[in-house]
C-alpha positions in Angstrom: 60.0 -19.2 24.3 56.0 -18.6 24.3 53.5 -21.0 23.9 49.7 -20.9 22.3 47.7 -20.9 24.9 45.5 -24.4 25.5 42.3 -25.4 25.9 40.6 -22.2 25.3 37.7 -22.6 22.2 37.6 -19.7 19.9 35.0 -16.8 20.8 31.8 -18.2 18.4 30.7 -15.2 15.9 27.2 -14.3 15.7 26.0 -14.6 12.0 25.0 -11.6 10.4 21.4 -10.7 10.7 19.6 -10.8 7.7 15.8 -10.2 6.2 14.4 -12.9 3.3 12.0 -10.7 1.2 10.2 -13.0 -0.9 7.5 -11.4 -3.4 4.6 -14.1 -4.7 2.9 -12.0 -7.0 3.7 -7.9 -8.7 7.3 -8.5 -9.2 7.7 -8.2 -12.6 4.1 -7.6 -13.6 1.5 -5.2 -12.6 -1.2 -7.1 -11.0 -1.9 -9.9 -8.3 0.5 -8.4 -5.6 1.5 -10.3 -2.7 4.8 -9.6 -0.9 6.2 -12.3 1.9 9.1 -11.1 4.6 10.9 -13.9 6.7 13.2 -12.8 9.5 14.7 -16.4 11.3 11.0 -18.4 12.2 8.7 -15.4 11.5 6.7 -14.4 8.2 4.6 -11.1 7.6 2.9 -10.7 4.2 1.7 -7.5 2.5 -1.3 -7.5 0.5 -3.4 -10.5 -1.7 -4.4 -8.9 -5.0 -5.5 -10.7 -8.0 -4.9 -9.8 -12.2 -7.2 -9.9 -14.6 -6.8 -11.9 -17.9 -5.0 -11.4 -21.3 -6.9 -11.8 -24.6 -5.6 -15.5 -25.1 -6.4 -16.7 -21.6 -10.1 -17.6 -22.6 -12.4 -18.5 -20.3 -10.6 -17.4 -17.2 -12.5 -14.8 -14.9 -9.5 -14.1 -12.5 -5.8 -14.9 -12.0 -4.6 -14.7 -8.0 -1.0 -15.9 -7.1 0.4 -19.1 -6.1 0.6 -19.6 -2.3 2.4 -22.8 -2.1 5.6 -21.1 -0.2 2.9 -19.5 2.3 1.2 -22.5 2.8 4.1 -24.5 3.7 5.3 -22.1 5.9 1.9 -21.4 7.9 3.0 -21.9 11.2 5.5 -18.7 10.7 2.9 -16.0 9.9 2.5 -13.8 11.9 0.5 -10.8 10.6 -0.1 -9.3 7.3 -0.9 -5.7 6.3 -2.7 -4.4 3.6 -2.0 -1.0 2.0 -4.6 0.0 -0.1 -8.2 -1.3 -1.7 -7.6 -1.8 -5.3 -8.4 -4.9 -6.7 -4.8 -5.9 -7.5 -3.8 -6.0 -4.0 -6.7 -7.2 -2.3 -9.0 -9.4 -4.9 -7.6 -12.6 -4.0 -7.8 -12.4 -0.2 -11.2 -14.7 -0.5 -9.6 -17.2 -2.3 -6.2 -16.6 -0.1 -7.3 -15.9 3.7 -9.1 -19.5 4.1 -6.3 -21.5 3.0 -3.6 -19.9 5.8 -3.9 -19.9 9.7 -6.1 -17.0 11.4 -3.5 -14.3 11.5 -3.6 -10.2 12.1 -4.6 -8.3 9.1 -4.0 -4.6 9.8 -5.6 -2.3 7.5 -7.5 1.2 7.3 -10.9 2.1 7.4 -11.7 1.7 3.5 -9.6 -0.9 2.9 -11.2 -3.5 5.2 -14.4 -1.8 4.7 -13.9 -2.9 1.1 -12.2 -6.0 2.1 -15.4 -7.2 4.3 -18.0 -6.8 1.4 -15.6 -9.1 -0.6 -15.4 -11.6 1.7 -19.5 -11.7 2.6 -19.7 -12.0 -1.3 -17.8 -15.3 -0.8 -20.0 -16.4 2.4 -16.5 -16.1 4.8 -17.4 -14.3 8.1 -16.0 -11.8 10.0 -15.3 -14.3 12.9 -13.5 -16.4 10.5 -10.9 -13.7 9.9 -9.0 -10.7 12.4 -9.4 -7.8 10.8 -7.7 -5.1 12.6 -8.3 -1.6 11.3 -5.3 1.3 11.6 -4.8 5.0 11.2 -2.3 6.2 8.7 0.8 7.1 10.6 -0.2 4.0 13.2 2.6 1.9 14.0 2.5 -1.7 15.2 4.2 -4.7 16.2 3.4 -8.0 14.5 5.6 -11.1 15.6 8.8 -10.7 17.6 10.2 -9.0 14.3 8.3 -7.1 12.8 7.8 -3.7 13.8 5.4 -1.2 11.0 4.7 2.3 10.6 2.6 3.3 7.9 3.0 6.6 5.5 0.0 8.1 3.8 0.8 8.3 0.0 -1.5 9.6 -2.3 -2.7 7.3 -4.9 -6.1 7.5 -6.7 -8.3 5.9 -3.6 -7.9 7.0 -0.3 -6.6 5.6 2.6 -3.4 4.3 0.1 -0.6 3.4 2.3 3.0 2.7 2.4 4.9 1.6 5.3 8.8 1.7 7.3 9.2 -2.1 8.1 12.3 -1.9 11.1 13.7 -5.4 11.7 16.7 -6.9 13.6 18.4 -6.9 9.9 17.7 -3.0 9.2 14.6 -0.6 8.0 12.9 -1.5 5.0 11.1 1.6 2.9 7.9 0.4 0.7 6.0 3.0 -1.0 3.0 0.8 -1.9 1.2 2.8 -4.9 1.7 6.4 -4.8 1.7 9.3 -7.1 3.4 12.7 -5.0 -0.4 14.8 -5.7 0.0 18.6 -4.2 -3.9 18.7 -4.3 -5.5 15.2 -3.6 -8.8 14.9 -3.2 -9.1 14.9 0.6 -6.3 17.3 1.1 -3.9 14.9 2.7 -0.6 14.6 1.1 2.4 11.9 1.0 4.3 12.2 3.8 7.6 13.0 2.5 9.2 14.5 5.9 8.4 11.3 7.4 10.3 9.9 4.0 13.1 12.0 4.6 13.9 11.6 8.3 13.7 7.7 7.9 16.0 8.9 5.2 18.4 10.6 7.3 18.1 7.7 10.3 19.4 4.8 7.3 16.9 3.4 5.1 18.8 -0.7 4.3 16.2 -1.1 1.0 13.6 1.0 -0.9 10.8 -0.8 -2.5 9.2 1.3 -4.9 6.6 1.4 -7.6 8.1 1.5 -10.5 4.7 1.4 -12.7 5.2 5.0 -14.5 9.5 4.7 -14.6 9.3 5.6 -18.2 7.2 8.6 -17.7 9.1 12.1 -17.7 8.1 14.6 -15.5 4.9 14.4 -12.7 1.9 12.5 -13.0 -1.2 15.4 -13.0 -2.9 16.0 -10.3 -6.2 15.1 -9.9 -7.6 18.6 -8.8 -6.6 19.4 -12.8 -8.6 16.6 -13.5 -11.2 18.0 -11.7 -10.8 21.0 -13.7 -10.7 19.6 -17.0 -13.9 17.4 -16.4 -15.8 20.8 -14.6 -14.6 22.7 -17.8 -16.1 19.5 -19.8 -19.3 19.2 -18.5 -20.5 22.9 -18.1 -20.4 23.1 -21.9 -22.6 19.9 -22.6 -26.5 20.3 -22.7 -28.0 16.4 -22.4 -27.1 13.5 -20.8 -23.9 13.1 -19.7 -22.3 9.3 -19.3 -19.3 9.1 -17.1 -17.1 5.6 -16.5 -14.1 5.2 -14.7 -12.4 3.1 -12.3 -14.9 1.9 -9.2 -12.3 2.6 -7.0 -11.9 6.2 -8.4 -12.9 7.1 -5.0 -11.3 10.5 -4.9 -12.3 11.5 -8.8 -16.0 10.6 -7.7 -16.0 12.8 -4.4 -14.8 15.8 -7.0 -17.7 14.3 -9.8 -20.2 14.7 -7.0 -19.3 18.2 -6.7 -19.0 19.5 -10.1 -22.6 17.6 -10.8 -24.1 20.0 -7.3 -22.3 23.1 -9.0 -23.5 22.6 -13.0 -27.5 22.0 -11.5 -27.1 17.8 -12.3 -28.4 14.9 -10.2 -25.5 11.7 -9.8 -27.4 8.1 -11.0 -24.4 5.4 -10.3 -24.8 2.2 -12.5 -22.7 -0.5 -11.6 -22.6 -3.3 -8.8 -18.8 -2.3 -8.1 -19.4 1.2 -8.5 -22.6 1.3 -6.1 -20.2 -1.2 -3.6 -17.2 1.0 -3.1 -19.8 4.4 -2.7 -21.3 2.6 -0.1 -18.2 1.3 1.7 -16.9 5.2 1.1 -20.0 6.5 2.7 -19.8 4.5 5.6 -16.2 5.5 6.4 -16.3 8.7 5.7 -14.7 9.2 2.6 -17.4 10.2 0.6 -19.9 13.5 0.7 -22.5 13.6 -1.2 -23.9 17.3 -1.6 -27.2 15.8 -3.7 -28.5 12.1 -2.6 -28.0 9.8 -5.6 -31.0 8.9 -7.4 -32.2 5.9 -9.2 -32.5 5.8 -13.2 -36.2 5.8 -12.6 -36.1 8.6 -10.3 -34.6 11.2 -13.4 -36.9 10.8 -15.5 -38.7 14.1 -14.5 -36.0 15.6 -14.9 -34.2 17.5 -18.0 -31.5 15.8 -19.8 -29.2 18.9 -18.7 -29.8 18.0 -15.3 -28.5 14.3 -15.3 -25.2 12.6 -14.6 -24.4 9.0 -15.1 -21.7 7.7 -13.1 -21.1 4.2 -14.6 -19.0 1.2 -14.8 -17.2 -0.2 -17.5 -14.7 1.6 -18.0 -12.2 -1.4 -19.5 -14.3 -2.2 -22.1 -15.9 -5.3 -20.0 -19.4 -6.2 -22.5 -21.7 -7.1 -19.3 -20.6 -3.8 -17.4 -23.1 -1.0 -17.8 -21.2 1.1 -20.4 -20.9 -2.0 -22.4 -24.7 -3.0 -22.0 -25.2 0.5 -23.1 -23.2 0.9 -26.3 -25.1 -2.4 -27.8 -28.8 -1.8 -26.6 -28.3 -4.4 -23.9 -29.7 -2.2 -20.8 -32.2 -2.6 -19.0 -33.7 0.7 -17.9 -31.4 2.8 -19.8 -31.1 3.7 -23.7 -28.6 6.4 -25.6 -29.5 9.1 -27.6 -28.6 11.4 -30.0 -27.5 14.3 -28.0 -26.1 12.0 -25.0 -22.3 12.3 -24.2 -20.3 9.6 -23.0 -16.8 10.5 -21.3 -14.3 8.0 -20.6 -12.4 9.1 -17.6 -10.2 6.5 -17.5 -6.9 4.9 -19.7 -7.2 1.4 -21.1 -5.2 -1.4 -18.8 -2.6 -3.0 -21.6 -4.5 -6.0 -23.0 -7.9 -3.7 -22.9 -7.4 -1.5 -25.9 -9.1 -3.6 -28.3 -11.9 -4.0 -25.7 -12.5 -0.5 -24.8 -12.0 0.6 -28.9 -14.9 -1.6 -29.9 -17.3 0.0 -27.1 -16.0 3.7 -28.4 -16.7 2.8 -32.1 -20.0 1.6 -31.8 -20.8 4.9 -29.3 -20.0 6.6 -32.2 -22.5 4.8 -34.3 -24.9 5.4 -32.0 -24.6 9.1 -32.3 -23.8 10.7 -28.8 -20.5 12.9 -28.4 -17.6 10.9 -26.8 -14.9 12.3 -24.7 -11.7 10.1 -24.2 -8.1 10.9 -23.5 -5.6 12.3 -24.5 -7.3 14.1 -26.7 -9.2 15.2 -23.7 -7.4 15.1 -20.2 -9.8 13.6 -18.2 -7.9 10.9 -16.3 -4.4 10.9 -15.0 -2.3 7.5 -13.2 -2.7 7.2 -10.1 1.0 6.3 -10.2 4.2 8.7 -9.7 6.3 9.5 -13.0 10.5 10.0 -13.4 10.2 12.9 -10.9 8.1 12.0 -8.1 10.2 8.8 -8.3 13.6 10.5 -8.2 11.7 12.4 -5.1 11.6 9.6 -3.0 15.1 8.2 -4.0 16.6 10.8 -2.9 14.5 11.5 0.2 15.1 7.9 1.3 18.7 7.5 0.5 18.3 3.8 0.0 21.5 1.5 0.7 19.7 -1.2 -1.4 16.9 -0.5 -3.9 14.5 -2.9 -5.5 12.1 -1.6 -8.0 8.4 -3.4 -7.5 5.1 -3.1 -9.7 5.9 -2.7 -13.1 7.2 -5.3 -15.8 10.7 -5.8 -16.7 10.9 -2.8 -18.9 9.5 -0.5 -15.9 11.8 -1.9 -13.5 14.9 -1.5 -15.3 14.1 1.8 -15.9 13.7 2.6 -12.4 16.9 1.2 -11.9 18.6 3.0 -14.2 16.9 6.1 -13.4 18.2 5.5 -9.6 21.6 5.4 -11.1 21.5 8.9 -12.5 20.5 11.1 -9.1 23.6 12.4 -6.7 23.5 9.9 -4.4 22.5 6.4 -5.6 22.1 3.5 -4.2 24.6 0.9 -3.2 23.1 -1.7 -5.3 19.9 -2.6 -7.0 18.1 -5.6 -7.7 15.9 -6.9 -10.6 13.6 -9.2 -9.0 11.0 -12.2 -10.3 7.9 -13.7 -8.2 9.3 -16.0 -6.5 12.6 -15.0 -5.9 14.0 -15.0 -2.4 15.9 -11.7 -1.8 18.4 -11.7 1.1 19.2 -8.4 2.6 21.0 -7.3 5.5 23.9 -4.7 6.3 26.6 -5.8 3.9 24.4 -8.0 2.0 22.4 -8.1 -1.3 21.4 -11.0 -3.3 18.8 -13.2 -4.6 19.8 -16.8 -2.1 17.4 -19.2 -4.2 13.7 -18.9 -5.4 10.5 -20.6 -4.1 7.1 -21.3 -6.0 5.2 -18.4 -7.4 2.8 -17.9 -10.5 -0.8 -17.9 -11.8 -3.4 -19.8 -10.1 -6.3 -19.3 -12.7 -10.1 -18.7 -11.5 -12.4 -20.4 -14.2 -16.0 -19.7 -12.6 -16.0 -22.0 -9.2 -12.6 -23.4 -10.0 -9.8 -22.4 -8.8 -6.4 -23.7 -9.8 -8.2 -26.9 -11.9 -7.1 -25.1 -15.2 -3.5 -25.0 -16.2 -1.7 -23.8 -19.2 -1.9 -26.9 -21.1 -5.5 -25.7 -20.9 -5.2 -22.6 -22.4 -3.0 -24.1 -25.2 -6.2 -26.5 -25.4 -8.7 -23.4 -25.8 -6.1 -21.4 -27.6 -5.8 -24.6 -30.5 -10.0 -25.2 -30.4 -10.2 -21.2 -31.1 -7.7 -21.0 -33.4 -8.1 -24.7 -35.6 -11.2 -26.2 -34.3 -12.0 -29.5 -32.4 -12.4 -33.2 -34.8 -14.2 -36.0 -32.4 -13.8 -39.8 -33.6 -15.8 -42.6 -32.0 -14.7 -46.1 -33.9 -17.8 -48.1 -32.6 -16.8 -51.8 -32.9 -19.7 -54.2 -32.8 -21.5 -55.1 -34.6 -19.2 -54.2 -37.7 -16.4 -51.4 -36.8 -17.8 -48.4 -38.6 -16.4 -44.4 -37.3 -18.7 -41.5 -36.8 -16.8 -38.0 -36.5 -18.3 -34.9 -35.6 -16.1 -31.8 -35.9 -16.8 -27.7 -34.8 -14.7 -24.8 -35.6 -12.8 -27.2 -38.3 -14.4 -26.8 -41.7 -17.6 -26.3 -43.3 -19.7 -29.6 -43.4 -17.7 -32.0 -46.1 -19.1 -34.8 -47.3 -15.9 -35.9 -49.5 -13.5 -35.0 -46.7 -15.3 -36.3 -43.8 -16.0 -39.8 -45.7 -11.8 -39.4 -46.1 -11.4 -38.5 -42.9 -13.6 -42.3 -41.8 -11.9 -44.4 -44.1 -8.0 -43.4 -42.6 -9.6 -43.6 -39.3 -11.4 -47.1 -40.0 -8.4 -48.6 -42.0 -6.1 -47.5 -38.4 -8.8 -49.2 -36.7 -9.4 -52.7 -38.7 -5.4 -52.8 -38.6 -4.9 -53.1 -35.2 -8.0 -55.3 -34.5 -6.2 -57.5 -37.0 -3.1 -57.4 -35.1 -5.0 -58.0 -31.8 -3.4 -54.9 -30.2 -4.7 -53.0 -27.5 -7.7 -51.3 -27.2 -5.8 -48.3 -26.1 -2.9 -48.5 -28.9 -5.5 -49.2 -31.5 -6.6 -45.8 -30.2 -3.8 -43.6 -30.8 -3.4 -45.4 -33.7 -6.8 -44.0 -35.2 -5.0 -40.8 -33.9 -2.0 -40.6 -35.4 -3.4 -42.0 -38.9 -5.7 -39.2 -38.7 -3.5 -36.4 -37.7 -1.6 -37.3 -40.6 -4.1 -37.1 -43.1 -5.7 -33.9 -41.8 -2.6 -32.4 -42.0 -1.9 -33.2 -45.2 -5.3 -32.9 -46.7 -6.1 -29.1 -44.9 -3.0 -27.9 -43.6 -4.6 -27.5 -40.2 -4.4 -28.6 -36.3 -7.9 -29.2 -35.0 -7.8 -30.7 -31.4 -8.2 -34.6 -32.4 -10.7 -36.6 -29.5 -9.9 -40.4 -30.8 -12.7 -42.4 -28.8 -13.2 -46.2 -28.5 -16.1 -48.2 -27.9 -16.2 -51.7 -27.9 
């Protein structure tokens, strides 16, 4: 007869290792992107962008994301990277960087060039940060964990990277922003057989950019750009205006050249745009054939010989294409005979913007040039093919789409679900979520803060969405104030804006409800404080009743 055997502990199993990837901000939106990774007592983070408002967030300059998961966590960071110098991924380092411990931030040349001028704007030295720049195709190690090797990807500013994070849990692919351009700018494609052998060694997750997912076909490349614009400009005889993107970095250096060969001089307008020309100067990204010149110093010249390179290419009212369309410049007025091209799409929630500025160009009486009727801008972001490219280079196990909105992320899904070989399992993702991956393992484990933090001139995060809905009610219905003064005799003086046109009948209504509210509870001794809301609630009544309308109601009492 046998026996078990005694005494003897089973073997203990070692848990399977997994990788927490926990994105603050661009998951589910396109803007403010800020990724965190957590392997055991380690954190890196990737990037610290910023969005820009919608229409009915009034007043707000800036949105940056949420940090309360990083901030309780300080102690665990132990690097971050940055992959490229567009505002969305690196505007809200300023407000982000002095709130977290002195950590590693790798980045290349132009990125922390660009990074460094953002952060003297906000008075934040050097010393108080560890900038460490990187070549693309550099690899290092940050923490115990961590260990990153960056691609070069084309996007539409150089130095755009993505990056092969290997942990102890597996290899993570992230594209960053990328379009797959045969002829960038500075002749330096994606690296797709870097793609492909990490590809053939096991890729665990894929996160890609998912911004163009309903797109069919390629994005253009910017040498027909180039083209197009060339083509443009040789046939125009006076001034020429030209706005795009800032950060157009590449679509500048090819500007600069078309203006040598047509015979024009380059005059840049714009605080951002002379900013990122000077940071692209200084590393090396950007020849200029012709020095620049100042609006002053053209003047000699003939209108045929003149190129504007300006900002305000969203429409903004205080950049210089704005300033220009209404008279507001300066230095600088349009003419009959002036052409103004817009090389550059509208960001959703800029349309309107950017329709009034082309309207009243057209009233003026230059020529305007504008896609699609003209192609004179392309994304800077990948389309269906150039997506399916890297799917099927990569070979994901585990795919999670990344920049886009719902809509684009779905379809990037489903898009992955439609090539020979797709992945294992894909995730839909929200800021804030905490995705768990590993070798057998998938799944969204729990979800940590995340959102808008909104930048109202020097506040920042003093304005929350009850807020808004305050502005959004003033703009909308208008603002009724009510002071019931009560010695010697109670007596109420109102004074309204945005409501209705000055009133006599309904604002001596308007006193008498609020006085009667008022006399009531002084009758009934009540609180100062309910005889308040009393006046309010009386009032509310009434107005609604009388006018149909909401104004924001300010009941005030002095005794």
């Amino acid at each position: 007869m046998t026996h078990p055997q005694q005494g003897r502990a089973p073997a203990p199993t070692t848990p399977a290792p997994y990788l927490e990837v926990v994105p603050l901000g661009g998951m589910g939106e396109i803007g403010k992107n800020i990724t965190a990774y957590r392997y055991q007592d380690e954190i890196m983070v990737v990037d610290g962008g910023l969005a820009f408002p919608d229409a009915h967030q009034m007043g707000i300059d800036l949105i940056i994301p949420k940090i309360d998961y990083l901030q309780a966590h300080a102690g665990l960071i132990k690097g971050w990277i940055l992959t490229h110098g567009h505002e969305d991924h690196i505007g809200g380092l300023p407000y982000i960087l002095p709130r977290l411990p002195k950590v590693p931030v790798y980045g290349a040349p132009l990125t922390l060039g660009l990074v460094r001028e953002k952060l003297a704007e906000f008075g934040i030295k050097e010393s108080d940060v560890d900038l460490r720049e990187v070549d693309l195709n550099d690899k290092v190690r940050i923490g115990r964990h961590f260990h990153v090797e960056f691609l070069r990807m084309t996007h539409s500013i150089p130095d755009n990277m993505g990056y092969l994070l290997t942990t102890p849990a597996g290899v993570v692919l992230h594209t960053g922003d990328f379009k797959l351009d045969d002829q960038p700018a500075d002749g330096k494609p994606s690296d797709l057989a870097r793609i492909e052998q990490a590809g053939k060694d096991g890729v665990l997750l894929l996160i890609s950019d998912s911004t163009n997912a309903e797109r069919p076909g390629r994005t253009p490349s910017e040498a027909e750009v180039a083209r197009n614009l060339e083509d443009l400009i040789a046939g125009l005889r006076g001034r020429v205006f030209l706005t795009t993107f800032a950060s157009q970095v590449n679509r500048i250096q090819n500007l600069l050249h078309i203006a040598h060969r047509q015979g024009r001089r380059v005059v840049m307008e714009g605080r951002s745009m002379l900013k990122y020309a000077q940071v692209a100067q200084q590393t090396g990204h950007l020849d200029t054939p012709d020095p620049f010149l100042t609006s002053e110093e053209v003047s000699g010249l003939q209108d045929q010989q003149i190129l504007y390179i300006c900002t305000g290419s969203q429409g903004q009212p205080m950049a210089v294409l704005g300033r220009l369309a209404f008279g507001n410049h300066a230095k600088i007025a349009l003419k009959r005979g002036d052409s103004v091209i817009l090389s550059s799409n509208p960001i959703p929630g800029n349309e309107e913007a950017v329709n009034l500025i082309i309207n009243r160009l057209y009233e003026i009486g230059v020529d305007v040039y504008y896609p699609p009727t003209y192609r004179v801008h392309a994304s800077g972001h990948g389309s269906q093919e150039e997506l399916a490219t890297i799917l099927n280079l990569a070979r994901p196990k585990f795919f999670l789409p990344w920049h886009g909105e719902p809509r684009h992320q779905i379809n990037h899904a489903k898009l992955a679900q439609t090539l020979p070989r797709p992945p294992k399992r894909t995730l839909i993702a929200r800021n804030g979520d905490v995705v768990r991956v590993g070798p057998d393992e998938f799944r969204v484990t729990g979800t940590v803060p995340a959102g808008a933090v909104y930048v109202d001139g020097l506040g920042v995060g003093d304005i929350g969405d009850d807020v808004l809905l305050d502005r959004a009610s003033m703009g909308q219905e208008g603002i009724l104030i009510m002071t019931a003064v009560l010695h010697p005799t109670p007596h109420v003086e109102i004074v309204s804006r945005g409501f209705v046109r000055s009133n006599r009948e309904l604002d001596g209504q308007i006193r008498r409800v609020a006085l009667e509210a008022v006399e009531v509870g002084l009758r009934e001794k009540k609180r100062l404080e309910d005889v308040r809301d009393d006046m309010y609630g009386a009032v509310r009544r009434f107005v609604r009743k009388a006018t149909g309308r909401n104004p924001v109601l300010i009941p005030l009492i002095v005794d």
